[in-house]
NUTOR-968470 format. One record per atom (N, C-alpha, C): y, x negated, z negated. Coordinates in steps of 0.1 Angstrom, whole numbers, plus 5000, padded with zeros to 4 digits. Layout:
N
YXZ/...
***
This chain:
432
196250626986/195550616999/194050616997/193350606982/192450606984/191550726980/190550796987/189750886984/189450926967/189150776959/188650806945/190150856939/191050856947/192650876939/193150996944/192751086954/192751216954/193351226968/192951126978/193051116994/192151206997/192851337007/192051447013/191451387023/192351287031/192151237046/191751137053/192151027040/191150907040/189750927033/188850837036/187750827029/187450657028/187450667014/186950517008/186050517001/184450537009/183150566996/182850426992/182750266995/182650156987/183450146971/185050156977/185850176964/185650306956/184950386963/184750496952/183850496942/182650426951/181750356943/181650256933/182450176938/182850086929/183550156915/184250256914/185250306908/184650366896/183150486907/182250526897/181250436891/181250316891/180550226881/181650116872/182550196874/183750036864/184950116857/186150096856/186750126853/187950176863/188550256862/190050306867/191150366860/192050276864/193550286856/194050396866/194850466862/195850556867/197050496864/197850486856/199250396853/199050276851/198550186863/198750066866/199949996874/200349916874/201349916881/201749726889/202549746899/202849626907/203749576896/204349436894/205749396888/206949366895/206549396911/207649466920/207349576933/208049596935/207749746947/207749626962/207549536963/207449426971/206749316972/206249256983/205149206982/205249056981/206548976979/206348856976/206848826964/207248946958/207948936941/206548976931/205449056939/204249116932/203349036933/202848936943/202448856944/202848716931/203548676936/204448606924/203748646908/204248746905/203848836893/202448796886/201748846904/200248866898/199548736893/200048626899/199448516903/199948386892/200648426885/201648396873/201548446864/201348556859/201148636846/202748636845/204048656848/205448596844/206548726857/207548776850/208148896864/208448796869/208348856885/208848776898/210148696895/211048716886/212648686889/212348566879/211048536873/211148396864/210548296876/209948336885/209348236896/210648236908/211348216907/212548246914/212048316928/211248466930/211148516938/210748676931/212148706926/212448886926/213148906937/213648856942/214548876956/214048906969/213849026971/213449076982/211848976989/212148936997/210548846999/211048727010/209948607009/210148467013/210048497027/211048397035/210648387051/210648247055/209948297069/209548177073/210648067076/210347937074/211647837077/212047827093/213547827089/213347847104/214147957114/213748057101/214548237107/215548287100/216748317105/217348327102/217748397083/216848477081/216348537068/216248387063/215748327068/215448207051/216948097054/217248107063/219148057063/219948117053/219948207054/220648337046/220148307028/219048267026/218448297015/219248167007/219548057016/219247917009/220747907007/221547997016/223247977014/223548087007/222948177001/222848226992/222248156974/221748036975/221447996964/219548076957/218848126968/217748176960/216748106967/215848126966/214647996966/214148106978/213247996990/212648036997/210748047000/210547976986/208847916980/208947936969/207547916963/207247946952/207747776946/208247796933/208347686925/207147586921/207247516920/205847396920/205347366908/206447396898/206247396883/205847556875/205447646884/204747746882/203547726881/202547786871/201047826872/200347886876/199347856885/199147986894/197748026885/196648126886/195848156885/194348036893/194848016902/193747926910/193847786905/194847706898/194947626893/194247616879/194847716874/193547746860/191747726859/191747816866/190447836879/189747676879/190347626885/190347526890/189547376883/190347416869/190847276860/189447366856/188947486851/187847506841/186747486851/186947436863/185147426870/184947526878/185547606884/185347706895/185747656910/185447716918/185447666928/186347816938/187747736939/188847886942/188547856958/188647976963/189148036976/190048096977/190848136987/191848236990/191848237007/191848417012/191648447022/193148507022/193548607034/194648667042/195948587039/196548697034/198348677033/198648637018/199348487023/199948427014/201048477007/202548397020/203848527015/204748477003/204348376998/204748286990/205748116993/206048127004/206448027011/205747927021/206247827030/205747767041/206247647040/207147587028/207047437031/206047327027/206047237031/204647157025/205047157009/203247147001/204247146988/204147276981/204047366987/204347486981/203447626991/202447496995/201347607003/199947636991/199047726996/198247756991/197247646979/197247546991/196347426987/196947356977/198147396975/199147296968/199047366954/198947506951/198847586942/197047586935/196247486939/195247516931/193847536940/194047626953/193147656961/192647566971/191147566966/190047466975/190247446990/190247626991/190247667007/190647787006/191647777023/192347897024/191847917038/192548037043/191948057056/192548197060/194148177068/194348357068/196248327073/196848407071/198448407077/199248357065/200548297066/201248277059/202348397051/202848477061/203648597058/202948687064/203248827058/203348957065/203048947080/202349087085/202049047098/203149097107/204349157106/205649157112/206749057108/205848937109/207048757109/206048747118/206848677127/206448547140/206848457141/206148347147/204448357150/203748327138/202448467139/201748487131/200248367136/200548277133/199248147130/198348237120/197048177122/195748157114/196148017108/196247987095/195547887091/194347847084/193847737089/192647717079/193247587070/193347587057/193647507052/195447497054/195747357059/197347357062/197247347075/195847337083/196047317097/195547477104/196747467117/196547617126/195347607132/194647707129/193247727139/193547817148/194147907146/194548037161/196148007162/196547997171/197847967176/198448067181/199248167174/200048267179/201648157187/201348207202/202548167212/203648237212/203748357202/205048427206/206148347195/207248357201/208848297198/209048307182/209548217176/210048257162/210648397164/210748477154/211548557155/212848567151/213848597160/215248597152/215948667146/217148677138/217748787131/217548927143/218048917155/218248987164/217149077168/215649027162/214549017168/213449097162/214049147150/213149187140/212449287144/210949257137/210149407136/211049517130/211249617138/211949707128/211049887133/210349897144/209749997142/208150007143/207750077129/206250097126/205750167136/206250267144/205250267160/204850227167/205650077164/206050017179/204949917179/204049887184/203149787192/203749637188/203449577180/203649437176/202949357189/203749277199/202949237207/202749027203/201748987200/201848877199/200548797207/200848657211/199948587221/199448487213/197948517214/196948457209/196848517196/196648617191/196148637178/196648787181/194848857179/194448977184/194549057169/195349107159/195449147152/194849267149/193849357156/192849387153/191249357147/191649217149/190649137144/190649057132/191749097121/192449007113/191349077100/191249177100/190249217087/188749137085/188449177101/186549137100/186748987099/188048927102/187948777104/187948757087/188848737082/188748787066/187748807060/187248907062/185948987058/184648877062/184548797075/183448727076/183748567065/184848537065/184948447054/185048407044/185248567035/184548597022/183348587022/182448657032/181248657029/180148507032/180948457041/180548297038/181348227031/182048247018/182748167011/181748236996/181548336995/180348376985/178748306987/178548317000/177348237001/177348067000/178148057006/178447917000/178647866990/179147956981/179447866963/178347956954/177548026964/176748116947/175848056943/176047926939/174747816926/176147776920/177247806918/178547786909/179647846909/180347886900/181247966892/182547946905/182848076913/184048066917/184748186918/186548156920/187448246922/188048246935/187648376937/188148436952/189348506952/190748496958/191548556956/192148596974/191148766972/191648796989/192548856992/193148877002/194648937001/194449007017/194349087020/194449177033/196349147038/196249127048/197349137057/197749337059/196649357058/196849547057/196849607043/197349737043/198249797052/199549797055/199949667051/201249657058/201649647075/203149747077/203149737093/203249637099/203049587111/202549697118/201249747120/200749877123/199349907117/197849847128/197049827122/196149747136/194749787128/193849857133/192849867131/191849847141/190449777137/189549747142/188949827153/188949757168/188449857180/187849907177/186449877172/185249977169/185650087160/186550107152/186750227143/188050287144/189250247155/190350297161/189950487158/190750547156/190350677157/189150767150/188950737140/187650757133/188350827123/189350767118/190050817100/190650967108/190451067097/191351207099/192651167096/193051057091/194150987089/194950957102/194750937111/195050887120/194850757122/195550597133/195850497127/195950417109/196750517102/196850437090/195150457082/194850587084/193850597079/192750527082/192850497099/191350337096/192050257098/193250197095/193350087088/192550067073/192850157069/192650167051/191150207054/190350277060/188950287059/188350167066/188750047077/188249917078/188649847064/189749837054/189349777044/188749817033/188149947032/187149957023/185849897028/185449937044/184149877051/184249737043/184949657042/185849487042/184849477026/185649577018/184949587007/183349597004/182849677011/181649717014/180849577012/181349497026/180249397029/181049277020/182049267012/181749176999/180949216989/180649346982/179949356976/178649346979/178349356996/176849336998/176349176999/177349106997/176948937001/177048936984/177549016973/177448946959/176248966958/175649096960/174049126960/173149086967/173749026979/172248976984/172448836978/173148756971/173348646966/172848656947/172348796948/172248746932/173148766923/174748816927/175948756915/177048926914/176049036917/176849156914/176949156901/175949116890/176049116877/177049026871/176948896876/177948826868/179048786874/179748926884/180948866891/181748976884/183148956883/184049046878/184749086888/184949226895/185549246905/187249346901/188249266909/189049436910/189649406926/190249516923/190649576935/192049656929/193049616935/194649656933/195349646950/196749696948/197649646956/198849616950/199349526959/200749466957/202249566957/201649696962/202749736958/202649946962/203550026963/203050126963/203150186977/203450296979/202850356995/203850267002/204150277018/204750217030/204650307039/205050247053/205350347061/203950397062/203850587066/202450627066/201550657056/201750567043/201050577032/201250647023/200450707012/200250857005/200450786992/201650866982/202250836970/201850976964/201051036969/200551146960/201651266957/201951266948/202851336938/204151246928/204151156935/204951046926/206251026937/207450996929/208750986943/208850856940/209050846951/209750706955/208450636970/209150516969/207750436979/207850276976/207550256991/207650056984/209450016984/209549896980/210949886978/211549956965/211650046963/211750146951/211350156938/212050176924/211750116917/210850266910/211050346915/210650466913/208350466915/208250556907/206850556902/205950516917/206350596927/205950566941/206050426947/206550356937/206950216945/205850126938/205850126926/205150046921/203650066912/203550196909/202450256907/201350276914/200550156916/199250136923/197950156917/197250126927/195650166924/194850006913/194050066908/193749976899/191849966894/191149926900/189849916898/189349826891/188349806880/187549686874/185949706878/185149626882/183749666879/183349496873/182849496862/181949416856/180749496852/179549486859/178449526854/177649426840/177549576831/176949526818/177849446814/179149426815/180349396806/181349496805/181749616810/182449696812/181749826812/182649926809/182050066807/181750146825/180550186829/180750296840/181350406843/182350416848/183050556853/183950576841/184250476833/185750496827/187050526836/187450616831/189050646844/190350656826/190850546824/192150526817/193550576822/193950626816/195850656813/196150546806/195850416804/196650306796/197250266805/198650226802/199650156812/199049996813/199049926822/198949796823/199749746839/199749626838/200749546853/199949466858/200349386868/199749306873/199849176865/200649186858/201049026853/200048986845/199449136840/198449136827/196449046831/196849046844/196048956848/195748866844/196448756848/196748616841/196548566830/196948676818/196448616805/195348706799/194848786808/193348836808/192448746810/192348696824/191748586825/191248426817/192448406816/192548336809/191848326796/191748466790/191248476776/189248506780/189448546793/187748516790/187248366794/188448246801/187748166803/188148076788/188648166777/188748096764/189547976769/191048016777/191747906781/193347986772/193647886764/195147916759/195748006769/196848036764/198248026774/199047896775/199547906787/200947786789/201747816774/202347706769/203047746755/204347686760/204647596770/206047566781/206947716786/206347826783/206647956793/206548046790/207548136793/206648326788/206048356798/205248386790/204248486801/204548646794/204648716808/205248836801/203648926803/202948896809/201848966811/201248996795/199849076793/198849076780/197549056784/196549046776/195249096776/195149216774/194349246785/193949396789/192749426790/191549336783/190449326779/190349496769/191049536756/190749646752/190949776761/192249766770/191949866782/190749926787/190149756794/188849806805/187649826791/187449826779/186649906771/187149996767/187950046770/188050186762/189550196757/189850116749/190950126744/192150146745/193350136737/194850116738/195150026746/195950096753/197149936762/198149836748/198049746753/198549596740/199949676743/200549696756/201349706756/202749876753/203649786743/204749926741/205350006752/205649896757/206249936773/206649866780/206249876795/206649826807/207849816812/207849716824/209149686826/208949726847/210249766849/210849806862/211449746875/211349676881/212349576887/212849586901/213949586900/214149576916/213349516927/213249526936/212849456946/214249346954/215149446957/216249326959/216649246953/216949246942/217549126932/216049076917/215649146917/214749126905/215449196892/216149216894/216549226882/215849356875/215949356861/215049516852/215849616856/215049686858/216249856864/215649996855/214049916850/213750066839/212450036834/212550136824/211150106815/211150206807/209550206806/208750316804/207650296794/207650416778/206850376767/205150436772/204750506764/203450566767/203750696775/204950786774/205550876778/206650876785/208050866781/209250826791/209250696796/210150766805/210350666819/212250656815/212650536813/214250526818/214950436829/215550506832/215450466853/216850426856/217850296855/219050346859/219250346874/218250376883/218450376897/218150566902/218450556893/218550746895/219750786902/218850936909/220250946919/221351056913/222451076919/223151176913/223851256927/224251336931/224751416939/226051436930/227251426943/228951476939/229051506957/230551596954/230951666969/231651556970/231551566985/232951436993/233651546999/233251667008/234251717011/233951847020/234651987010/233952127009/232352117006/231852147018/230252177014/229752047015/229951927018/229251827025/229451767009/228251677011/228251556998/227851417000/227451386989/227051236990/226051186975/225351076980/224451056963/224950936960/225150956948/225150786942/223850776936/223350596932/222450586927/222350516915/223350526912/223850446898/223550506886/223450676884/223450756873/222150706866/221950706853/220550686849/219850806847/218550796846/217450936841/216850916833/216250996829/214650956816/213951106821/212451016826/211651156826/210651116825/209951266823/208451266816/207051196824/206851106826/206351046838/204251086835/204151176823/203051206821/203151376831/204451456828/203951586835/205251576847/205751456850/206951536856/206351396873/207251416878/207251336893/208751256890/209451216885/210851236886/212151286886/211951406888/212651536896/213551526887/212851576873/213651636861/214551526852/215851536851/216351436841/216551486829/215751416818/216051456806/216651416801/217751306803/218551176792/219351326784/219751436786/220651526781/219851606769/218451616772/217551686760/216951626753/216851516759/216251376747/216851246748/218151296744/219451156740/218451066735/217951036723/217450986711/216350876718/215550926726/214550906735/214950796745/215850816754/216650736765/217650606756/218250636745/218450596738/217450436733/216450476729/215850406724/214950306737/214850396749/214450266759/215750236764/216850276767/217350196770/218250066760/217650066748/217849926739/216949826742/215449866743/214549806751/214949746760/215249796768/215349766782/216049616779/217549626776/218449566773/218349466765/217549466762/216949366752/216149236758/215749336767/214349226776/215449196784/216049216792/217149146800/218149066794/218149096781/218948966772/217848866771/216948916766/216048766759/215648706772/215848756785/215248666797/216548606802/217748616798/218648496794/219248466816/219148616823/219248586836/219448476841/220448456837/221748346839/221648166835/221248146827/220948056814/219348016812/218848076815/217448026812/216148186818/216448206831/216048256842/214148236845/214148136842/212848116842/212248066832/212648136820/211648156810/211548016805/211547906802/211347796795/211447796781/210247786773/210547786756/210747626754/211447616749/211847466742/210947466726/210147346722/209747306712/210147146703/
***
């Protein structure tokens, strides 16, 4: 969706900018096609399915979805004995923030503030759950009046006009947007971590009155051009504050295109374990620590965050845990990805569904075509593929012309779904 990534229709000149002074990954990727399993991921350095949230995404208590979840046996919050990034943050002397969408759960305990952050200030879930509250902190400052929503009740069409009372969700960006820029002014005589999260562009779509109609895009498109503006005026409060040099910026998303949104040349979308789903945009700028206008083909994830970080605040890793993430410090100079190959994951269950070396891709959610009856058919999605994810889109299956090849990721594969012990030890615990 974004202009520096080969958007004819959007225009994103801040992130372009940004892009042409930092670094840009091309095979970067979410650790789910979903946004509270990617979250999870990112915020953890660890795949969603070890934070017991690869399963589709958290809802609010209360709705029927989080009924379903708990009599089903899967967790409806983030686990408490997870590590988040803002806790880390935290313990070394920074001073964390977190703005927009949470999405990570709503019991006490397992809110923002509970995970490490100073101050929050923004929705709990997605902006199609009701009622969509403003929180500041744990307490509601804007009070959305509309009804829980019920199984019955669900957002289910991206046309359709989200109607909710008290909370003007065209104002959910600049609101955002003004409390980064006084959460930057406020801490710039000491070291802090901001971790923003836009409510957009996920449906339903809501863009700023003043720029409704502006994007050749239509609607989606100023949604997406109000959050580059968003971008804009944080990088203008790092500079008028002094701290464009010594702040490390990126800019990612949680997952890949949605309704409306542009997957380029890549199949699949969000939900999907396919390159479209989880293959996102990926920006670094550190001035005078990083190279200008590097654009990389190294594969990296989101998980690789976490122990990125970590290694410049010269902080161990957890040694209680895998962290499946790497340091990706040689990436944004120049270098090799640490990593052999990546991992794939459902969005429904979490579970690995495919992985991919510097070249092939092996996918067992590949489709297959059989007749049901005369000319009519049907797909299954069970067959596996392997394709060339450097020249191909998916299209092509090669498991038949490079046995040897598919072969060998899928031992990988298999391997990593054994040593993460599903069943038995799910969330990663190393014993010493």
């Amino acid at each position: 969706d974004l202009s520096c990534y080969g958007n004819k229709l959007i225009q994103t000149p801040a992130i372009d900018s940004i892009a042409s002074r930092g670094v840009k990954l091309t095979y970067f990727y979410a650790s789910s096609s979903a946004c509270t399993p990617s979250r999870a991921g990112l915020l953890t350095g660890r795949l969603p399915a070890r934070a017991r949230a690869g399963d589709l995404v958290f809802m609010p208590e209360g709705h029927i979805g989080s009924k379903v979840r708990k009599l089903m046996g899967q967790a409806n919050e983030l686990p408490k004995d997870e590590i988040l990034l803002p806790e880390v943050f935290k313990a070394a002397g920074y001073k964390t923030g977190m703005l927009g969408k949470w999405h990570l759960g709503d019991l006490e305990g397992h809110l923002p503030n509970d995970f490490g952050f100073d101050e929050y200030y923004g929705v709990r879930y997605s902006n199609d759950m009701l009622p969509l509250h403003i929180y500041r902190n744990t307490t509601i400052e804007e009070e959305d009046e509309t009804e829980l929503v019920s199984g019955s009740g669900l957002y289910l069409d991206p046309d359709e006009p989200l109607k909710t009372k008290g909370i003007d969700q065209t104002e959910l960006t600049e609101k955002y947007t003004r409390e980064a820029v006084k959460f930057i002014s406020e801490n710039k005589d000491s070291p802090f971590f901001l971790y923003f999260a836009h409510s957009f562009p996920h449906v339903p779509h809501f863009a700023s009155k003043k720029n409704t109609g502006s994007s050749k895009a239509g609607l989606y498109g100023d949604v997406v051009e109000d959050l580059d503006r968003s971008v804009q005026s944080v990088m203008d409060a790092l500079a008028a504050n002094g701290l464009e040099e010594n702040t490390l910026v990126i800019i990612t998303s949680d997952n890949g295109a949605d309704y409306n949104g542009n997957a380029g040349n890549l199949r699949g979308r969000k939900a999907q374990s396919y390159e479209g789903g989880q293959r996102v945009p990926m920006i670094v700028q550190w001035k005078n620590n990083l190279p200008e206008g590097l654009e990389t083909d190294q594969m990296a994830m989101n998980t690789d965050l976490f122990p990125t970080l970590l290694s410049l605040l010269d902080i161990p890793l957890p040694n209680d845990r895998e962290i499946d993430g790497q340091d990706i410090m040689p990436i944004l100079l120049g270098e090799d990805s640490p990593h052999e190959v990546l991992y794939y994951t459902s969005a429904i269950t979490g579970e690995i569904k495919g992985v991919r070396n510097k070249r092939y891709k092996y996918h067992t959610g590949g489709f297959s075509a059989f007749p049901l009856f005369k000319s009519m058919g049907a797909v299954s999605t069970k067959k596996p593929q392997l394709n060339d994810i450097l020249l191909g889109n998916e299209s092509h299956n090669l498991i038949k012309k490079y046995p040897e090849e598919a072969a060998a990721l899928k031992k990988a594969m298999d391997q990593k779904i054994e040593a993460m012990q599903l069943r038995s030890n799910q969330r990663g615990w190393i014993d010493e």
